[in-house]
Backbone as CSV, one residue per row, in Angstrom:
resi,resn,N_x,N_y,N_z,CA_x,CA_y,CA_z,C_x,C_y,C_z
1,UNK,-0.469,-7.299,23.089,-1.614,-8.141,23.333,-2.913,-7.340,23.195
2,UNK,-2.806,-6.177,23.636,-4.103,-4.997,23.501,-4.610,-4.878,22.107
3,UNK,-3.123,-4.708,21.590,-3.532,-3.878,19.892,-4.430,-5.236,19.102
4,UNK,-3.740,-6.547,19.561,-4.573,-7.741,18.548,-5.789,-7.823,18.856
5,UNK,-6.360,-7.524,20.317,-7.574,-7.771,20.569,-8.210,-6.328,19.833
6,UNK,-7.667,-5.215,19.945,-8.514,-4.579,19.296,-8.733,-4.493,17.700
7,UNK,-7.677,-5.205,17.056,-7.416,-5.579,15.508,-9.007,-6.437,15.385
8,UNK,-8.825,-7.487,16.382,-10.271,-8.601,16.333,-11.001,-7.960,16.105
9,UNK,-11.504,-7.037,17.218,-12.865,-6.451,17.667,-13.114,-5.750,15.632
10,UNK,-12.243,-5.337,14.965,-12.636,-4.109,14.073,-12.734,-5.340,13.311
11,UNK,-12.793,-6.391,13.094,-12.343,-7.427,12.144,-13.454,-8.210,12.160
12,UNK,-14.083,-8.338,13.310,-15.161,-8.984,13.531,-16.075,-8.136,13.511
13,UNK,-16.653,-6.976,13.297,-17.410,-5.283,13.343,-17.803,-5.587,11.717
14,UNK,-18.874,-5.382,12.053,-19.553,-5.297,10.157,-19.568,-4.056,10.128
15,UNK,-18.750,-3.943,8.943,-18.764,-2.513,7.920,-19.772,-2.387,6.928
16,UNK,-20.225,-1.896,6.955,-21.278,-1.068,5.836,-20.258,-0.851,4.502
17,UNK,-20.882,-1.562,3.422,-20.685,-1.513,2.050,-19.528,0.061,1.766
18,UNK,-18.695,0.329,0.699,-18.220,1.029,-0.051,-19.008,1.953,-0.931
19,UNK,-19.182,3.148,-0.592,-19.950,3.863,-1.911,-19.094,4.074,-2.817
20,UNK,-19.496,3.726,-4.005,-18.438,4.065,-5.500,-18.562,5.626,-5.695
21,UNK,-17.594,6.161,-5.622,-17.199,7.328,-6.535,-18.339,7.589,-7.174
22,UNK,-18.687,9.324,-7.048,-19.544,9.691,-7.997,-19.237,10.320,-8.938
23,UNK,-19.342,9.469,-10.268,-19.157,10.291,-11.849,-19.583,11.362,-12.029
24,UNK,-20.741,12.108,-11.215,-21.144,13.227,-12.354,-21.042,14.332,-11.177
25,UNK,-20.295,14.199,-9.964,-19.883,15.444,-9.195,-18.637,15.165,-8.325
26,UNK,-17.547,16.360,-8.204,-16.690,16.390,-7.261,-16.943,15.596,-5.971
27,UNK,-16.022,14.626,-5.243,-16.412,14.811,-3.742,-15.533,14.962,-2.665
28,UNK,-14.885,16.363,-2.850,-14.161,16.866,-2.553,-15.107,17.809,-1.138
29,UNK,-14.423,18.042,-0.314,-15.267,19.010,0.727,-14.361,19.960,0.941
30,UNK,-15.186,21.537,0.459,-14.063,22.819,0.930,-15.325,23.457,1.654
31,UNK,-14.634,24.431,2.326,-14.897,25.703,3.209,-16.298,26.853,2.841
32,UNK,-16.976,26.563,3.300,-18.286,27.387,3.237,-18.146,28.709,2.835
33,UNK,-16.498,29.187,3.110,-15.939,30.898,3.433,-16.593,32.075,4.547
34,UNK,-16.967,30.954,5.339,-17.487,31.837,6.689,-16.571,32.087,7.575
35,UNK,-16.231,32.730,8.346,-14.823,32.817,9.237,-15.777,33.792,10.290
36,UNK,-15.139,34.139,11.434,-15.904,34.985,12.740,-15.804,35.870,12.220
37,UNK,-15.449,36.775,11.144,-15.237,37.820,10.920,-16.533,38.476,10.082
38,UNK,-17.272,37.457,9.453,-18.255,37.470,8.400,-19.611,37.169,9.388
39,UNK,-20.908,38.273,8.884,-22.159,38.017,9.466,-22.708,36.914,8.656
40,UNK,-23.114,35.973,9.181,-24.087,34.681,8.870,-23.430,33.872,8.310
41,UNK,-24.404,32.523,8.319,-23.291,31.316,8.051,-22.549,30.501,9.427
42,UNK,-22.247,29.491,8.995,-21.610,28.905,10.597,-20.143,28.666,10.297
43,UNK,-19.593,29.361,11.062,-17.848,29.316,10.842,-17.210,27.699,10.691
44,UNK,-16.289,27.307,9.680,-16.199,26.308,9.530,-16.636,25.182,8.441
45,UNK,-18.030,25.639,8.314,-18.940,24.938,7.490,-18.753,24.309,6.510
46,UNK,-18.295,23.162,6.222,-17.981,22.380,4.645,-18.811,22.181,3.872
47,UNK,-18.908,22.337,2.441,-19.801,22.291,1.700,-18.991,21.744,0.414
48,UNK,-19.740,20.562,-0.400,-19.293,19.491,-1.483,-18.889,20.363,-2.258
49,UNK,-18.343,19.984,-3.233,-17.587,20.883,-4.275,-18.574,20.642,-5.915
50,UNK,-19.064,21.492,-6.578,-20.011,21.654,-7.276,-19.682,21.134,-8.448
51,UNK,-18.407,20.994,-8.781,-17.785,20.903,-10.435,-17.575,19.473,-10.833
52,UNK,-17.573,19.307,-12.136,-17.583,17.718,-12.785,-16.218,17.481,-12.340
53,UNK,-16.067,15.502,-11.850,-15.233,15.463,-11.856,-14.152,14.711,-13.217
54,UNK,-12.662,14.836,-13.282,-12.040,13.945,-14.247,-11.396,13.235,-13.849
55,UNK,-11.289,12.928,-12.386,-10.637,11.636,-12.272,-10.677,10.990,-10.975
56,UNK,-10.304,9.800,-10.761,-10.610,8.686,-9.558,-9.721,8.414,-9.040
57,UNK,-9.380,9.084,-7.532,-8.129,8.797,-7.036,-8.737,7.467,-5.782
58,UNK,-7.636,6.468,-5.541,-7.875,5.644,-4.814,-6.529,5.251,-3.829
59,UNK,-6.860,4.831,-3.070,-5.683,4.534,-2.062,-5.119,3.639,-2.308
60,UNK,-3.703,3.569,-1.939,-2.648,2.403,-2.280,-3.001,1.508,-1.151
61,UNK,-2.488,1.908,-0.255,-2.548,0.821,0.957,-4.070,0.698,1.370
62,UNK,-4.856,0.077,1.803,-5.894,-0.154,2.629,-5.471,0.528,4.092
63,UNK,-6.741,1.299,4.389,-6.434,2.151,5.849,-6.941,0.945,7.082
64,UNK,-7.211,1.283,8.411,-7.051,0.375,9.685,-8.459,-0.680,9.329
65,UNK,-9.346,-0.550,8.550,-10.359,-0.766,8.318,-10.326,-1.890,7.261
66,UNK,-9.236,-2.148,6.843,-8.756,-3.290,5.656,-9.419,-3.078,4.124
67,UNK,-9.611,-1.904,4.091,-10.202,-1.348,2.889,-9.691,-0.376,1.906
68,UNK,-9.899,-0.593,0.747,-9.504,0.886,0.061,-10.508,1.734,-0.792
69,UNK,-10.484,3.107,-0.116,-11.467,4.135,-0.459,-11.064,4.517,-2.130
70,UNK,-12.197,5.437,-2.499,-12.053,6.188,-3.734,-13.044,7.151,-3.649
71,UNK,-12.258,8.305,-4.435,-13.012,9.115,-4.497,-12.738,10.372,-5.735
72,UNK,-14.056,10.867,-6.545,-14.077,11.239,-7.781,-13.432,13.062,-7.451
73,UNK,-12.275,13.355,-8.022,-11.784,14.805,-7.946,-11.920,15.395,-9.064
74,UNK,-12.154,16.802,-8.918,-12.224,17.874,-10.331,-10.729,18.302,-10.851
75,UNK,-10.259,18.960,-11.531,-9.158,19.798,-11.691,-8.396,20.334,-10.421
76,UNK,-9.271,21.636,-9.694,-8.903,22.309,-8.521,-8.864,21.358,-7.949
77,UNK,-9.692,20.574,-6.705,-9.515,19.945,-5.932,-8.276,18.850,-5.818
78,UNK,-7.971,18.002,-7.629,-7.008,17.451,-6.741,-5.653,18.228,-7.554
79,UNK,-5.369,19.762,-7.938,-4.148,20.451,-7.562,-4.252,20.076,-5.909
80,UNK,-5.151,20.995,-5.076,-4.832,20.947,-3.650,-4.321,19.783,-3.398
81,UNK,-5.066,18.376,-3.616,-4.408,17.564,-2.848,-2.910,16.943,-3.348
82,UNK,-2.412,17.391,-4.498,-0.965,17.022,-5.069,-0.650,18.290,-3.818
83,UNK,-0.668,18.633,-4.331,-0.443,20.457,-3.010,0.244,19.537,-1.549
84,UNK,-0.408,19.024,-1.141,-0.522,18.464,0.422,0.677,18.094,0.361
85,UNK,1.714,17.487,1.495,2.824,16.416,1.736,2.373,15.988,2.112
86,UNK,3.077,14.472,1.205,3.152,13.056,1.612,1.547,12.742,0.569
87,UNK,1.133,13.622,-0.320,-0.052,12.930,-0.639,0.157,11.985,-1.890
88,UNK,1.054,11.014,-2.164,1.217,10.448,-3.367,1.172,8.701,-2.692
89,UNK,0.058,8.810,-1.807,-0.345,7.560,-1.533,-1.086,6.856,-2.327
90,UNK,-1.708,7.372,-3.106,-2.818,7.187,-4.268,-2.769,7.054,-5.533
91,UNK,-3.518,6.145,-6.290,-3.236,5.939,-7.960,-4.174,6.868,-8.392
92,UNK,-4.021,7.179,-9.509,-5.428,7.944,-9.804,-5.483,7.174,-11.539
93,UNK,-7.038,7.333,-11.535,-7.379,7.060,-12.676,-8.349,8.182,-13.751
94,UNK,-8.146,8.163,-14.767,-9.568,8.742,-15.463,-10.537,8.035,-15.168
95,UNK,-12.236,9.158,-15.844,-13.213,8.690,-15.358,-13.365,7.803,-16.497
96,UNK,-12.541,7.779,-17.681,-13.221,7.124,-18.912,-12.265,5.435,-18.550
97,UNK,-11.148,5.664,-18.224,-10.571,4.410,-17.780,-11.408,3.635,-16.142
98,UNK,-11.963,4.866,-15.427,-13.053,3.776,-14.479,-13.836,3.055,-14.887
99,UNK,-14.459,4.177,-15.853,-15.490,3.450,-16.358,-15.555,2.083,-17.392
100,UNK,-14.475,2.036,-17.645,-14.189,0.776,-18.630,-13.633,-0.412,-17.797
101,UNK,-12.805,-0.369,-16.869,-12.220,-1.069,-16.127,-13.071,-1.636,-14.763
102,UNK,-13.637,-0.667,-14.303,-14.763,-0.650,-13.050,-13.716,-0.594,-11.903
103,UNK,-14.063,-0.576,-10.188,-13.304,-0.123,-9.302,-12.243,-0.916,-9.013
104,UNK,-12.440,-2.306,-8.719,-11.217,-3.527,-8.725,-9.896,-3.344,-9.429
105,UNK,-10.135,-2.876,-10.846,-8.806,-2.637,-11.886,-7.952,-1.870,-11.479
């Protein structure tokens, strides 16, 4: 009985629009390379990933939010995330097939 009322509450909650994938940069977030061991810098620190991306990975299922994200990866970034377990939740597309198809397809 808890979980439906709180299903409502997120259901009835206005979400703020989807940002589309950005074509002309990674948006991938890695590691600043600061650690306690290193002077300056704040340990932790994420910083966007600089490199073009080639392709548009998007989620299969919609997460608690009834939505499905996307987001534009380079080469490196999505080795790591094939890297991960369990990460083959996702379709991926080229940027030249996004771009022809648009995000819906």
């Amino acid at each position: 009985m808890v979980k439906k009322k709180q299903q409502e509450k997120r259901r009835k909650k206005k979400l703020a629009p989807l940002v589309p994938p950005d074509l002309e940069r990674c948006e991938a977030e890695r590691s600043a390379g600061h650690t306690f061991m290193t002077l300056g810098g704040r340990v932790g620190q994420m910083v966007r990933c600089d490199s073009k991306p080639i392709i548009v990975v998007t989620e299969v299922s919609p997460g608690k939010d009834g939505r499905r994200g996307s987001m534009s990866l380079c080469g490196e970034c999505l080795n790591v995330l094939l890297a991960q377990p369990g990460a083959w939740n996702f379709t991926l597309r080229t940027l030249a097939r996004y771009r022809k198809l648009g995000p819906k397809a």
